[in-house]
N, C-alpha and C positions, 0 to 999 in steps of 0.2 A: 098856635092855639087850635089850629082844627085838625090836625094829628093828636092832641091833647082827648081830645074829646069821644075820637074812636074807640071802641071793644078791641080786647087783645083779637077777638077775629075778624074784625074788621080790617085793625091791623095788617093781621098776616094774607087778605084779601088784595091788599092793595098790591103787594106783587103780581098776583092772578092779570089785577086789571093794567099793571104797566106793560107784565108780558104783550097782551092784548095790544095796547096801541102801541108796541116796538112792531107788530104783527099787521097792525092795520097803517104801516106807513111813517111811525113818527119817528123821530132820530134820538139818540139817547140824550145830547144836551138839551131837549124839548120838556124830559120828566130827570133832570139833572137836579132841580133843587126840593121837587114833590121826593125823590127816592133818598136824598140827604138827611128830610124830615124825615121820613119814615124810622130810616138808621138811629138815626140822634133821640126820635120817640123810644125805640127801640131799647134805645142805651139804657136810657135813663128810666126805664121802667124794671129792667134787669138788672142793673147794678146802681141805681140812686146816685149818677153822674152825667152831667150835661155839658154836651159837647163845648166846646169855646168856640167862638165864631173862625179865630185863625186855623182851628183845627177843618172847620169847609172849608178855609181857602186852600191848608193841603192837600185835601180832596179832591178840589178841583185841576189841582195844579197836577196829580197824578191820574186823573181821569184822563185829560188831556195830552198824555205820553211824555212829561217831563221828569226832572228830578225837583224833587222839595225838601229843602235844608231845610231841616227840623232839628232845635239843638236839644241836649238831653234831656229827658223829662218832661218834654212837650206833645208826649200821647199818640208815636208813630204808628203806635199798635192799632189805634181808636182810628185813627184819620187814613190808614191802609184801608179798612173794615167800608168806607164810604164809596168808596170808587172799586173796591172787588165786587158789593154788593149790587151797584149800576152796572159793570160790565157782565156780570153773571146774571143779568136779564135775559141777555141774549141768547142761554141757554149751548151757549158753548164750551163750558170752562175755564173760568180764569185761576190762575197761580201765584201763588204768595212766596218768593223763593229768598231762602234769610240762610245761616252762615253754620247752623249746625243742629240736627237732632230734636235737642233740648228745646231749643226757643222756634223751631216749627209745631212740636208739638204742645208746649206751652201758650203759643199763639190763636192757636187751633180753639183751643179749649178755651183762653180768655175771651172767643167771639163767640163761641158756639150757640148758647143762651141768645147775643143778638141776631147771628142768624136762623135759629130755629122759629123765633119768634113773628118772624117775615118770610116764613115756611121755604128757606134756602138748608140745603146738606151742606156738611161743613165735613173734611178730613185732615190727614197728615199720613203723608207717606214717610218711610224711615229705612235706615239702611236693615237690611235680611230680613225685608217683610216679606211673606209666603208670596207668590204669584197670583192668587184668589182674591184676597185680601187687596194688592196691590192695586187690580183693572177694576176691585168695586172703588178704592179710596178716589181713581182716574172719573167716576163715573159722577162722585159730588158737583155740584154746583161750583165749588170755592176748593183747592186743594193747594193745601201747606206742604213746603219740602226744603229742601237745600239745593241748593243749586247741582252739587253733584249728582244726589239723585235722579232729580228731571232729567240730567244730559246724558245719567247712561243708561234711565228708562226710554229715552228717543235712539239711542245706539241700538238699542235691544230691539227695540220695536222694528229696526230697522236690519236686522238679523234672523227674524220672525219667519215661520215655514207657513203661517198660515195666520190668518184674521184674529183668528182667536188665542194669539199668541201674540196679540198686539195689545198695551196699555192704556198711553195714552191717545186723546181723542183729537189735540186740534192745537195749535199754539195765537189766540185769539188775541189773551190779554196775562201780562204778567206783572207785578210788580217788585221789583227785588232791595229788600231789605239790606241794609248798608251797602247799598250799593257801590262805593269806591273799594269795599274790600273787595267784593265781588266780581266788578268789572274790571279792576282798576291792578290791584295786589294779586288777582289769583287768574287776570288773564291769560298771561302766555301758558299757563298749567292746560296740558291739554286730557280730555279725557279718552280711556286708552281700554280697551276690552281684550285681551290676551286671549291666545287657547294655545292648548300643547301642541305643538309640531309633531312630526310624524318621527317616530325614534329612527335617526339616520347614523350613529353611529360609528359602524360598518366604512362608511365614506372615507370619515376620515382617519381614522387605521389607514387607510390602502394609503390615501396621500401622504400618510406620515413614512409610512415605507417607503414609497416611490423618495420622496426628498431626501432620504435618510442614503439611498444610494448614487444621489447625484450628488458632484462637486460644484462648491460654490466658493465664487471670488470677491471679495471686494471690490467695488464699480473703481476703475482709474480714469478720468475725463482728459487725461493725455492719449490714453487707447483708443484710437477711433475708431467707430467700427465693433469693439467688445474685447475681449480676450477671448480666443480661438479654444482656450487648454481648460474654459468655463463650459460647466452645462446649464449655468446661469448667475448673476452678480446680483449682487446686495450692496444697498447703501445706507451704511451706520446713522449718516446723519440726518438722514431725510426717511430714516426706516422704510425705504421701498428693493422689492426684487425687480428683474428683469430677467424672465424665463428666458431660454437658449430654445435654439432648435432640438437639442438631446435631449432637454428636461420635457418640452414638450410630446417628441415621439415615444419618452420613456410614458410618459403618463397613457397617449396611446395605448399603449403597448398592454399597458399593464389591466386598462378597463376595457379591452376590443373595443374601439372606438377607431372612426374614418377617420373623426375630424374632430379633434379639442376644439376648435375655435368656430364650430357652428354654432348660428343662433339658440339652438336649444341646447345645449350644453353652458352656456353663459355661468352658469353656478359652480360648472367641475372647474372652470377657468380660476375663479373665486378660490375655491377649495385650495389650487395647486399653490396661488400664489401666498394664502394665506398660510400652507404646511411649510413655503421654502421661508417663510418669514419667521416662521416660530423655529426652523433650524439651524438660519445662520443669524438672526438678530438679536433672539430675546433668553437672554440665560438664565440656568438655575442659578439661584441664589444670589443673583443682581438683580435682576428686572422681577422676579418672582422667587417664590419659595413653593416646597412642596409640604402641606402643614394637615394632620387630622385627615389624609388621601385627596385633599386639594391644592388646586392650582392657586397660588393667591398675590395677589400683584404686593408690589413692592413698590412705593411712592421715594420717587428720585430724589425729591428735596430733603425729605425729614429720614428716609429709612425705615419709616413705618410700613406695617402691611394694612393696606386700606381694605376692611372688612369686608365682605359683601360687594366690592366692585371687580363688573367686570370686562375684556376687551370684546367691543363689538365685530359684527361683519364673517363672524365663524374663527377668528382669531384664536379666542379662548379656546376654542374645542380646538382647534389645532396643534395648539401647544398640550393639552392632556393627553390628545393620541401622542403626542411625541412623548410626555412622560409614562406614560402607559396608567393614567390614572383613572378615574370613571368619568366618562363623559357628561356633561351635563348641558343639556338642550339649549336653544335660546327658545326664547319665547314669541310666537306668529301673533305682531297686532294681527285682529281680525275687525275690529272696527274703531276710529278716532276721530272727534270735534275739537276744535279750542271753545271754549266759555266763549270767546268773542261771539263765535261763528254760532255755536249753540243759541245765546240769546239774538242774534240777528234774526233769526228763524220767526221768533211775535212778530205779529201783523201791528201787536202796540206795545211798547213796553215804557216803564217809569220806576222809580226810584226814590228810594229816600234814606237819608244817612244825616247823622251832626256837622258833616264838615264833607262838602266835593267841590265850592266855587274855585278851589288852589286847582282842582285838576276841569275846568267846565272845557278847557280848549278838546282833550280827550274826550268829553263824552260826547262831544258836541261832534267832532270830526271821525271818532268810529261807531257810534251808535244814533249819531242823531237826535240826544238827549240834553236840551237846554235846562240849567240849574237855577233857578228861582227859591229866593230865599225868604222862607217863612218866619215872619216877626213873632217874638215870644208873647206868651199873654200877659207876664208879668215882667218886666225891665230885667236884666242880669246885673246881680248887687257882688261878681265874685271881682278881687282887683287880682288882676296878673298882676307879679313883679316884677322885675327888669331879670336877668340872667344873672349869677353870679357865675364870673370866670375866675379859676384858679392853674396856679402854673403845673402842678401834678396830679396826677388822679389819687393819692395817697391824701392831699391837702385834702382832696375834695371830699374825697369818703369820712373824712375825720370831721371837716364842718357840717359834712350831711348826718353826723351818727349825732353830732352837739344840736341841730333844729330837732330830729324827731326827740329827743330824749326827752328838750324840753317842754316840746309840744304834749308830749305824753304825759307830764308830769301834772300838768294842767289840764288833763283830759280831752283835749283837744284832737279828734281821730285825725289819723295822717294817713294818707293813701300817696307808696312811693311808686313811683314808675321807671322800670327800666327796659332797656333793649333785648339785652340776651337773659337767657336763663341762665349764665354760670354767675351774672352779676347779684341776680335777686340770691341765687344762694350766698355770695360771697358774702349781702347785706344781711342776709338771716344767720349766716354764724357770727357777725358783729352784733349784732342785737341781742343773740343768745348770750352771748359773753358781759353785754353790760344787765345781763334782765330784763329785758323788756318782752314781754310775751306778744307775740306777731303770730298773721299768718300769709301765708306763700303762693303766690300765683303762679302755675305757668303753662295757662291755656291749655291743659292735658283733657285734664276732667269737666265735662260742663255741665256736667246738673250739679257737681258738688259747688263748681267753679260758681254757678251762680248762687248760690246758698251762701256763700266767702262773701262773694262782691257785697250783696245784700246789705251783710252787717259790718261793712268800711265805713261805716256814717256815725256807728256807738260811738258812746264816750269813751274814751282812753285807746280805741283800735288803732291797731297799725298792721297793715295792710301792703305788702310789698307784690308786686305784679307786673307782667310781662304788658308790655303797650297796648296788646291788643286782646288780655284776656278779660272776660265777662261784660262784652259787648253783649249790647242789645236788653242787658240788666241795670236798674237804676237803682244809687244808690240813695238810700230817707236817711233823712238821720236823725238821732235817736234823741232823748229826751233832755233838753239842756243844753244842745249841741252848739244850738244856733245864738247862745248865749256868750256860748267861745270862740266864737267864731267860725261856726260852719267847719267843712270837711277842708283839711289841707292839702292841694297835691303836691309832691313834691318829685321833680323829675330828676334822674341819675345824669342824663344824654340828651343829646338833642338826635331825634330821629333823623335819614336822610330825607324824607318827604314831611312837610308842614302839617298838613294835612292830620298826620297821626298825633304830633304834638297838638294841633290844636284839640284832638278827641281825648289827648288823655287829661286838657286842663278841663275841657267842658263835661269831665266826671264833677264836677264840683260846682255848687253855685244852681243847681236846678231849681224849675219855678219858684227866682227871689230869693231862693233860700243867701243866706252869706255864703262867703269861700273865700278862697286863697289861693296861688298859685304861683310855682318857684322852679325855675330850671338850674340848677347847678353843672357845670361843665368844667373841663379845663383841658389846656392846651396840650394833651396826651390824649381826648378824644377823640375816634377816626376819624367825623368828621371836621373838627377844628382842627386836627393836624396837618388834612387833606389840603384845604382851602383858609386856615387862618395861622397856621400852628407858629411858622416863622416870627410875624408882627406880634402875636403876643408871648413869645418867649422873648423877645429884643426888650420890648415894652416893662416886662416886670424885672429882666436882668438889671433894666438901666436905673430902676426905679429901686433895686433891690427888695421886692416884694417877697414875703418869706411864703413858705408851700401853702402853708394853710390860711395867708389870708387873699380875699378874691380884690378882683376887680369888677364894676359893675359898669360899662361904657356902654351906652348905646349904641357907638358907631362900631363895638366889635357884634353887637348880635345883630346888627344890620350886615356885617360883613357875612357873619352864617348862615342869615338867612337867603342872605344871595347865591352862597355854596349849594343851599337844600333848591332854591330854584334853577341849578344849573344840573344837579343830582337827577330829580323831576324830570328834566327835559329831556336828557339820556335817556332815564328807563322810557318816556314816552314813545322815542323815536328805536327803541332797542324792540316794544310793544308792536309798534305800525310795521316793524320787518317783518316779525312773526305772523302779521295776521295777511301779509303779503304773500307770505309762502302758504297761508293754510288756505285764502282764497283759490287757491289755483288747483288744492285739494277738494277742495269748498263744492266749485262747482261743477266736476266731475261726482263728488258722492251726489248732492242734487239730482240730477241726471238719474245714475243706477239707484237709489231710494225712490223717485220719483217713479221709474223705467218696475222696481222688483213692486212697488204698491200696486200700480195697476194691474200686474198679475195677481199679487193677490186677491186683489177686488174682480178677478173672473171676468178683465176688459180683455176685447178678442186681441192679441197682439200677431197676429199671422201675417200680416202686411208689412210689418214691423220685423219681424224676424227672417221672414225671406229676401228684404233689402238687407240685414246682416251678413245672411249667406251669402248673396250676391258680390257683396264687398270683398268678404272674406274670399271664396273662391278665386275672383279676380286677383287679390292682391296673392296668393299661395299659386298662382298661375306664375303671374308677373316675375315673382322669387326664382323659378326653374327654369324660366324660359331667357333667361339676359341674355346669352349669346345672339351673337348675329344669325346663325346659321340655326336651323331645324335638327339638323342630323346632332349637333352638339349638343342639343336640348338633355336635363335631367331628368327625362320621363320616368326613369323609375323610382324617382326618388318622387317627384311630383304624384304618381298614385300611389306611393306609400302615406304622404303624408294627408292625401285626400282621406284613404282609408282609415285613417287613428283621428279624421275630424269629424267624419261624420259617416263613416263605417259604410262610403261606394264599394263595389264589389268590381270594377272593371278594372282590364290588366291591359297592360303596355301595347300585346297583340290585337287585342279586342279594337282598341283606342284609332289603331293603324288600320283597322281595316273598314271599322265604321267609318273613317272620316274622308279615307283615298290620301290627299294631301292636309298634312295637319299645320294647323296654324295655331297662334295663339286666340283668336278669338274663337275658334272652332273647338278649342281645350275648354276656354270658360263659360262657352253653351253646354258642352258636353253634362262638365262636372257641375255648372249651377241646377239642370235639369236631375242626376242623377242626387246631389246632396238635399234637395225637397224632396 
């Protein structure tokens, strides 16, 4: 009531005065339920909707850095808008990060009104926004985006020659929108900022000549020792060379080089072994073909040519110099996060999705994100059905085309869900053939995608769509609907993860509305083949069940569901490797991001950088000097390479005579005085 009672400027005052006492000492849960009024005043002055009380307990539960199950149509947009608006007191920027394009900028825009109101800036950043535009949308109070975005404005940032070629400002507070797809489906994807390599060519020409005149044998593991009459051997089955001493001196030879096998040459090494591998391993028109002046692999199983793929490590290009076709570069990462490691970065992050308590052990043990489940406002009126299993996918398609036909027929909208995109087609040329006019999902397009989703709820629609397209859009439905029974879903598959099945039945059934909800399967799907497929072809052989009529046992979708939580657990423990290995990447970039910022920001690093030298000279001493003895010492190799690191000018004489008797410590006084 006393939110009720202020002026629209009073109002938008009252941020003025919460900034003020975050400033005079007080902590944010201290004005945690004064700034939810303000919000909730806010709403409902702007759009004539009043918050629900369970929609503050989602707020609270993401101010607090967790995740909050919110099932569909319970207002994730509204209850985000509560806790961005509290943590964006602080005057640091907090981030809204959702799953594409469409629904950041959608988002944006359905708060803007409540935050103008409460004199907060609201943006959305989007993929090929100008650079200008970009570091003002970084500069809002509240900024909308996609998760890609963020992580390869923080790459970028971190690529930057200068301050002002830096975006964003801080990673304080985030909160990410569907969060299982985000953390969970699209973690191991790591994000990858490429640039052209330097055109080398040239290289590998020379290496394809040089291997072109050495002979090569087949490895024999009776030969101990090698074949003498080889300048190097190959091994068909384990596809590896094993360069000779002739292939080696040839390579010598042919680039004036002392030494193949010095540490800075390490790549000509690369080059040689990958030219003898594309000469005596990989043939024309077995392993590849030469098609339109490219190289292009040939997959061993089917005898397809797999499009667009190609061998890494400089492989590809060594087999082109050997065809004599145009080279085509690989591509230099120049910067890479995982998602994991990218949102590790908030100091708080939180979440919210329909459906993550199937994966809480996950968020809980890589992000530190406990899953708290937000009760509906209104009870859920939709009934799952039990599964129906059938023995062929033929039955099954044929009982699934006889429910929608006759749910259509009765006007009753049917929203089907399937896995892959060749299925929703296969369903849309069966629907086309008996008339039934449909429309087709499959997650491509998302502003149209959600304009589709939208009207899945009419009377008579029918709706076929990939599991996971026109998230984040709710379906109403339309007038009469709820007389027929609400929206029906109807599933083709059972997914491998729960999780998604449960999101495609809670499209149906939103605040109270009725619903329905039917998984069809049968013992030709992947994953019932995998894990069930035996017991229930035994079970309807014995019973003589015909294709098209199912089975509906409990104890068989209890046995798939067992299958999807052993599914689950693999990808989780396949996830934890990945972020094993990017930890160890993790905290080295840390370091050099950390190490190239404070050059930016014109901190004196000179204390810093003459302990590098120090190292470095020491350690470039140590390399030349291994022998026992002085006189054996590689002095001239030792100020060569002094001079290409940091451009000394003293020479092997000079060294001898300044010093009388040279040591090795008297070397790394010498050269650390002479490299500062």
């Amino acid at each position: 009531p006393e939110f009720r009672e202020l002026s629209d400027e009073q109002l938008r005052d009252k941020t003025v005065e919460f900034r003020q006492r975050l400033e005079n000492g007080e902590a944010l849960e201290e004005i945690l339920f004064e700034a939810f009024a303000a919000v909730r005043e806010a709403r409902l002055r702007e759009s004539d909707q009043r918050m629900f009380d369970v929609q503050l307990m989602g707020g609270i539960v993401l101010h607090e850095g967790d995740v909050a199950e919110m099932k569909t149509g319970e207002g994730k947009t509204f209850v985000a808008s509560l806790a961005l608006y509290l943590n964006a007191l602080e005057g640091k920027g907090v981030h809204l990060v959702t799953v594409n394009d469409y629904l950041a900028q959608r988002d944006a825009e359905w708060n803007r009104g409540v935050y103008e109101r409460l004199g907060m800036t609201v943006s959305a950043i989007e993929n090929m926004m100008p650079f200008a535009e970009r570091k003002v949308a970084y500069e809002a109070d509240i900024t909308y985006g996609t998760n890609s975005e963020f992580g390869f404005d923080y790459l970028r940032d971190n690529m930057a020659v200068s301050l002002d070629g830096v975006v964003q400002r801080s990673h304080s507070y985030a909160i990410v929108d569907e969060v299982d797809s985000i953390l969970i489906d699209e973690a191991r994807t790591p994000l990858i900022i490429s640039g052209e390599p330097e055109a080398a060519a040239q290289i590998y020409h020379d290496f394809a000549r040089i291997a072109r005149a050495l002979t090569g044998v087949a490895h024999d593991p009776l030969l101990k020792g090698g074949n003498p009459d080889a300048d190097y051997e190959y091994d068909e089955k384990h596809k590896t060379v094993a360069p000779g001493q002739a292939s080696i001196a040839a390579a010598e030879r042919a680039l004036r080089l002392e030494n193949l096998y010095d540490p800075r040459h390490s790549q000509l090494v690369n080059h040689l072994n990958q030219a003898l591998k594309a000469e005596s391993l990989y043939k024309r028109d077995v392993d590849y073909v030469i098609q339109d002046g490219e190289v292009k692999i040939v997959d061993e199983f089917t005898g397809r040519i797999m499009e667009g793929r190609r061998w890494s490590e400089g492989l590809h290009q060594a087999i082109e110099a050997k065809e004599g076709v145009k080279i085509q570069e690989e591509n230099v990462t120049l910067a890479t996060i995982t998602l994991q490691n990218y949102f590790r970065l908030y100091e708080k992050l939180a979440g919210m999705t329909g459906t993550a308590k199937t994966e809480e052990k996950e968020f809980v043990e890589i992000y530190n994100l406990h899953v708290v489940e937000i009760p509906t406002n209104v009870d859920v009126m939709r009934g799952d059905k039990n599964d129906l299993i059938f023995k062929s996918v033929e039955g099954k398609f044929q009982a699934v085309m006889r429910d929608i036909k006759e749910r259509h027929e009765k006007g009753q909208p049917v929203l089907v869900g399937t896995i892959a995109v060749e299925t929703s087609e296969y369903l849309s040329q069966l629907l086309t053939r008996q008339g039934i006019p449909h429309n087709v999902l499959n997650a491509k397009e998302h502003a149209s995608e959600a304009e589709t989703i939208k009207d899945a709820g009419q009377r008579g629609a029918v709706t076929i769509a990939t599991n996971m397209a026109g998230r984040g859009v709710d379906i109403k439905l339309g007038e009469g609907v709820v007389g027929l029974g609400g929206l029906y879903v109807l599933a083709t598959e059972r997914h491998e993860a729960r999780r998604i099945d449960n999101q495609l039945r809670g499209r149906s059934g939103r605040q109270g509305d009725p619903g329905e909800s039917r998984f069809y399967l049968s013992g030709e799907d992947d994953l019932v083949r995998l894990f069930a497929g035996d017991r229930i072809k035994r079970i309807m052989e014995r019973f003589k069940i015909p294709d098209d009529q199912p089975m509906e046992a409990k104890i068989l979708s209890s046995q798939i569901e067992g299958a999807q939580k052993k599914v689950e657990e693999q990808n989780f423990v396949a996830r934890k490797n990945v972020l094993k290995y990017d930890d160890v990447m993790n905290s080295q970039r840390m370091v050099i991001y950390e190490q190239r910022r404070a050059v930016l920001e014109g901190q004196d690093m000179s204390d810093q950088v003459r302990e590098w030298i120090d190292e470095v000279v020491s350690r470039t001493v140590s390399e030349f000097t291994q022998e026992d003895y002085a006189e054996e010492w590689d002095l001239e190799g030792l100020v060569k390479q002094m001079a290409a690191l940091y451009d000394t000018e003293v020479t092997v004489d000079e060294l001898r005579e300044d010093m009388g008797e040279v040591t090795r410590e008297s070397l790394v006084e010498e050269f650390q005085e002479d490299a500062r």
